[in-house]
N, C-alpha and C positions, 0 to 999 in steps of 0.2 A: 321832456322838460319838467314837466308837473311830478316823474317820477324820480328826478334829480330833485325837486326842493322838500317834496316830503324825505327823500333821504336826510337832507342839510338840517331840516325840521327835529328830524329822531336823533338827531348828533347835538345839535345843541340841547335838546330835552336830558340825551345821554350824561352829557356834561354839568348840568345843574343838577343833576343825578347825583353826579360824583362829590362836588361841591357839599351837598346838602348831607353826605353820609360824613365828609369830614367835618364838618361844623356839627352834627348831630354827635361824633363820636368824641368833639373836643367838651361838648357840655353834658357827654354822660360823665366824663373822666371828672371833670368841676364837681358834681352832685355831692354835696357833704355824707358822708357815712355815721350813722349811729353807732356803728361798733366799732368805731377809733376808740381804742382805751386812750384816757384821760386820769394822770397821776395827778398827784403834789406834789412832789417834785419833779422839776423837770428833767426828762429825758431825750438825749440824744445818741443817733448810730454815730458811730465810729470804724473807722480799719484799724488793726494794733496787730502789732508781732510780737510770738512765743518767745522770751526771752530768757525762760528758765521756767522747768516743772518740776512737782517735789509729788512723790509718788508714794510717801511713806503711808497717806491714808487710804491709797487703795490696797485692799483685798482682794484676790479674787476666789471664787468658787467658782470649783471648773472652769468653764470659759467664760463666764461674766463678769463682771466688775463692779463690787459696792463698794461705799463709802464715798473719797472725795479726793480731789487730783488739785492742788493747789497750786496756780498757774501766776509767773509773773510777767506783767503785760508792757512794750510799751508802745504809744499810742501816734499811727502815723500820721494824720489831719484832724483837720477841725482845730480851733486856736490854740486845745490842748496837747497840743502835736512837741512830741519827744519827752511826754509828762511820763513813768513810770508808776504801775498802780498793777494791783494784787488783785487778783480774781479768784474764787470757789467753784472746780468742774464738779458738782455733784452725780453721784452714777444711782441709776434704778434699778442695775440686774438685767437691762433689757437689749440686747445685741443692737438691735434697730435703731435705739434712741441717745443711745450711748456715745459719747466719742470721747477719744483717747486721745488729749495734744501730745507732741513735741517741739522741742526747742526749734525756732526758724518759722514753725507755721507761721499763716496770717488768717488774722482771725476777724469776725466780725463782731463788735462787742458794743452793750449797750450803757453810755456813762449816765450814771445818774446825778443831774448836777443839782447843786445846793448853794445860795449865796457866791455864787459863779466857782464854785472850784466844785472837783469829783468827789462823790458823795461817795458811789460805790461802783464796782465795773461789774457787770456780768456777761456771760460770751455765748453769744448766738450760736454759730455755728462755725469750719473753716469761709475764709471769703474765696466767694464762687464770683462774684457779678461780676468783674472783670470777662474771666472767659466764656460768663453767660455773655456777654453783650460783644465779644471777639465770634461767637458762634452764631448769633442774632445776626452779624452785619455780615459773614460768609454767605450765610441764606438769603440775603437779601439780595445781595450782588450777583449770585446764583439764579435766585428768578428774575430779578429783573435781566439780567443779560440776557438770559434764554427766549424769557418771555416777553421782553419789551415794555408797552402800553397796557397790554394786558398782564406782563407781571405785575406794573403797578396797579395797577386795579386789583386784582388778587392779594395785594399788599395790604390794601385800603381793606379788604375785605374780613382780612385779616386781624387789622386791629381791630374794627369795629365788632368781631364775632368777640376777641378776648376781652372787651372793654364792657357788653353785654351781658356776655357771664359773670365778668367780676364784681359789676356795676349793678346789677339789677336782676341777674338772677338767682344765684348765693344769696344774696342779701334777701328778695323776698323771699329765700327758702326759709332763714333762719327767722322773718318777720310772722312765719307761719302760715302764710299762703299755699291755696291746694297746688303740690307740686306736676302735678299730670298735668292742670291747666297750663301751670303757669307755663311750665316747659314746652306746651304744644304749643303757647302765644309766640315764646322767645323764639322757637325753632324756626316757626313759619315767616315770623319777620327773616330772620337771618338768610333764612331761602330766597325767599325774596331779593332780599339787596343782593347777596353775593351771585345769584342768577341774572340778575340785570346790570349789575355791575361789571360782570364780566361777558358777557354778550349784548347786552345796551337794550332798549327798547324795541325788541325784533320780533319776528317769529320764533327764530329758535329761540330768544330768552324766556317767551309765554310757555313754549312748548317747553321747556328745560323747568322749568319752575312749577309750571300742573302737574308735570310728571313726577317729581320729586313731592309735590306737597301730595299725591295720591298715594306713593307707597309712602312717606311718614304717617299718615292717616291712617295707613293698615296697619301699619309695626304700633303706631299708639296704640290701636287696636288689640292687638296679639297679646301686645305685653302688659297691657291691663287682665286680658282674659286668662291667661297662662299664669300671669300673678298669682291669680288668686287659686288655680289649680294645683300651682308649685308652693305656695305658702312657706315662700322666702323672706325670711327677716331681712330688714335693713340692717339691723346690727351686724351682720357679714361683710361691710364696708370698712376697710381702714379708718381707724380713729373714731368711729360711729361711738362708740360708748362713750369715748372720751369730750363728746361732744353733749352727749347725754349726761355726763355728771359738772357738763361747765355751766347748765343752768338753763339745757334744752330740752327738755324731757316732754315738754307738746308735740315735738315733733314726729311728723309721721314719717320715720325711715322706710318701711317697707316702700310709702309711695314715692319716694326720693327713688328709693332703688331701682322701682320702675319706670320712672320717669327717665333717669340714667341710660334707661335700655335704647328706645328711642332716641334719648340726644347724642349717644356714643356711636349710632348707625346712619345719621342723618346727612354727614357728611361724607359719607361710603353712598349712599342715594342720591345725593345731587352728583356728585362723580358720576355714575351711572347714567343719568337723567340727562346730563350736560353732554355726556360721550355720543348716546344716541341720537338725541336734539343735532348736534353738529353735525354728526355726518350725515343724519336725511337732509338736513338742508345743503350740504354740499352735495349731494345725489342729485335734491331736486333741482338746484344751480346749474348743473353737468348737464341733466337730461331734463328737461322744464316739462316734456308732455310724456313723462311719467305718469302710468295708475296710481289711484291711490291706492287700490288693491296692492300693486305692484313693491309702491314706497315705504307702504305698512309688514308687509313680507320684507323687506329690506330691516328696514326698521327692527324686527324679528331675531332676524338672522347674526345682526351685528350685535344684540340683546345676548344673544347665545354663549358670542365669543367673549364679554365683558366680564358675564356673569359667572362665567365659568371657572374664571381667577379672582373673580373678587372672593366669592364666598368662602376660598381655601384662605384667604387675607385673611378675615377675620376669624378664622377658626386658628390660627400661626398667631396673630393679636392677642386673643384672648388665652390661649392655651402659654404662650410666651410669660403673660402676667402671673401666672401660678403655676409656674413649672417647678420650685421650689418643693409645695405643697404635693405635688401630681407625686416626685419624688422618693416623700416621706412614706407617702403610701404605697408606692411600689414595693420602696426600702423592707417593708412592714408587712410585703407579703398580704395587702388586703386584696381580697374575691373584687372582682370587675362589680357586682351588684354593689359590692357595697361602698363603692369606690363615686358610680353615678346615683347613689342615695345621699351623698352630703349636700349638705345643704352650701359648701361654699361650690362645689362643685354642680351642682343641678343650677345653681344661678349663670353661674358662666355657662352653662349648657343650655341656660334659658338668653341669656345676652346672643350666643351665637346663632340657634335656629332661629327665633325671632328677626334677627337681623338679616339674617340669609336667605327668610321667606320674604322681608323687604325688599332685598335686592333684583331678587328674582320676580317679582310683583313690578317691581317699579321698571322693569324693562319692557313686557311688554304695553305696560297703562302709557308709557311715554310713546312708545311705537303707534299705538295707535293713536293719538292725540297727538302724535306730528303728522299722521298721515291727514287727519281732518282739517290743522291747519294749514299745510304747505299744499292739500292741492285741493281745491275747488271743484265743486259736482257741476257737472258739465250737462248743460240742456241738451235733448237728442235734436239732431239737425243742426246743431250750430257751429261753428266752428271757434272753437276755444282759441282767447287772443293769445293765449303761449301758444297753442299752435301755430299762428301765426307768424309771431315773434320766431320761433323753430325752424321756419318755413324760412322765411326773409334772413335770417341768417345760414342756413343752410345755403342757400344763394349765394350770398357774399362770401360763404367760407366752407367749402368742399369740405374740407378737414372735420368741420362740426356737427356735422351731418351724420359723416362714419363713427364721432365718437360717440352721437347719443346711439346710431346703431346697435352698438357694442355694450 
């Protein structure tokens, strides 16, 4: 009885859990932002359809595209809906950055309004949100069918990870705050929630979240110390410069970049952490007068089989994201030395063992810190009340007897 209402006890705790993560994530999302740009005139988005392009001002060299693509737009919502208005594609030379409309696109475009009418149009990009938000609700229907209560939960956990980043951790990056901390603060909260969130106030959730916050702890570790062996620039980051000439130039990219390393692998470590968490507690459920010796070798064993596909993940992850690059230098005929001497390349070689040695770290530190908490050191001469319990159901049920055998 007593171990039915501390059950009832951890379920409602659970529940004010979850409660408190949605209301905590609805008032990060409110948090006003400093770096909302504020015009003089006012501007609003819009959706508008290509309705004619005039391609006389592009040039190309080679395969890039200068000069300018003169697009006319007309506009599907907002009051000014089926207003016709002229827009300027300007081109940089730059394949990446560049886009090329046609007639029919739909485009996302931003009116800059003046004395209530359009001042000027200028266009974002194709509109994607639609099938972003068709893609969004697939996944959702996805986990949650699969996974039920715990998909939603997984859900919850979900916004509140992308709401944390967006909300609070970007933003202290750019406020200037040391990014190693700050990232080791944000991680270990999100560990936290998404561990107890998703296993509730248990053992395995303690055991699932020590073990995940001990190997973030060594990867923070690694990639601080390796940092500074590998003497990798930040500026190897997409748009890093570009961010450096809009009027951030305090910023300490190198430590962004390592910080990066650990927050990219932390989510590969709770995965880890939670896989083994779970099954020693269903072991120790199945067989209650398990060793601990015995649980911790389990514990081990199933570490082996996790780890063994995760760490090819992320090397297939990270090798996937610069395969382009990996390419050129094939293409180019460069010596292997010299291929793992660049610097974009020794960074992802630093992104992946670091995280690999995480991986591998955080199996056994959770094996053993399940074994200390799911079984109890036993006085010599006493008879442990799971034995007991083992004993008395063994009685009642033949069958359970042969399975803890077994």
């Amino acid at each position: 009885m007593q171990l039915k209402n501390k059950k009832t006890a951890l379920e409602k705790i659970h529940y004010i859990f979850i409660i408190l993560v949605l209301v905590l994530s609805g008032i990060i999302i409110l948090i006003p932002s400093k770096f909302t740009r504020s015009t003089a005139i006012h501007s609003i988005n819009a959706k508008a359809k290509v309705i004619k392009v005039d391609n006389d001002g592009n040039h190309k060299i080679g395969i890039t595209n200068t000069g300018e693509q003169l697009v006319t737009l007309q506009i599907l919502d907002t009051k000014y809906k089926k207003e016709i208005k002229d827009a300027v594609n300007m081109f940089t030379g730059k394949l990446d950055l560049d886009k090329v409309y046609e007639e029919g696109d739909i485009v996302l475009a931003v009116l800059s309004i003046e004395n209530d009418k359009i001042y000027s149009v200028s266009i974002i990009d194709r509109y994607r949100i639609n099938y972003e938000f068709i893609l969004l609700i697939i996944f959702i229907i996805a986990l949650i069918g699969y996974a039920r209560v715990t998909g939603i939960k997984a859900l919850i956990s979900f916004v509140f990870t992308a709401v944390l980043i967006w909300k609070i951790l970007l933003p202290g990056f750019l406020e200037g705050y040391n990014p190693i901390f700050l990232s080791f603060i944000i991680v270990s909260i999100l560990t936290a929630v998404v561990m107890f969130l998703v296993a509730g106030f248990t053992r395995k959730g303690v055991i699932a979240f020590l073990g995940s916050l001990s190997g973030i702890v060594l990867t923070a570790i690694l990639s601080v110390l390796f940092g500074l062996f590998f003497k990798i620039p930040g500026e190897i980051k997409p748009f890093a410069e570009t961010l450096l000439y809009s009027g951030y130039q305090y910023l300490d990219l190198s430590n962004i970049f390592i910080a990066g390393i650990f927050i990219a692998n932390s989510g590969a470590i709770m995965d880890i952490a939670m896989d083994i968490a779970a099954s020693m507690d269903e072991i120790k459920n199945k067989k209650i007068t398990i060793s601990r010796r015995e649980l911790i070798y389990s514990g081990f064993i199933i570490g082996r089989s996790v780890i063994g596909t995760m760490t090819t993940t992320l090397l297939l992850a990270y090798s996937g994201g610069f395969s382009t690059l990996l390419m050129v230098l094939i293409a180019r005929g460069v010596p292997l030395i010299n291929i793992l001497n660049y610097q974009y390349i020794a960074g992802e070689i630093l992104h992946t063992i670091v995280g690999s040695f995480g991986l591998v770290s955080v199996a056994p530190l959770t094996a053993i810190i399940g074994g200390l908490f799911l079984v109890k050191k036993r006085a010599p001469g006493k008879i442990h009340l799971s034995t007991l319990q083992n004993t008395v159901q063994s009685q009642e049920h033949p069958q359970y007897l042969y399975s803890n055998r077994n």
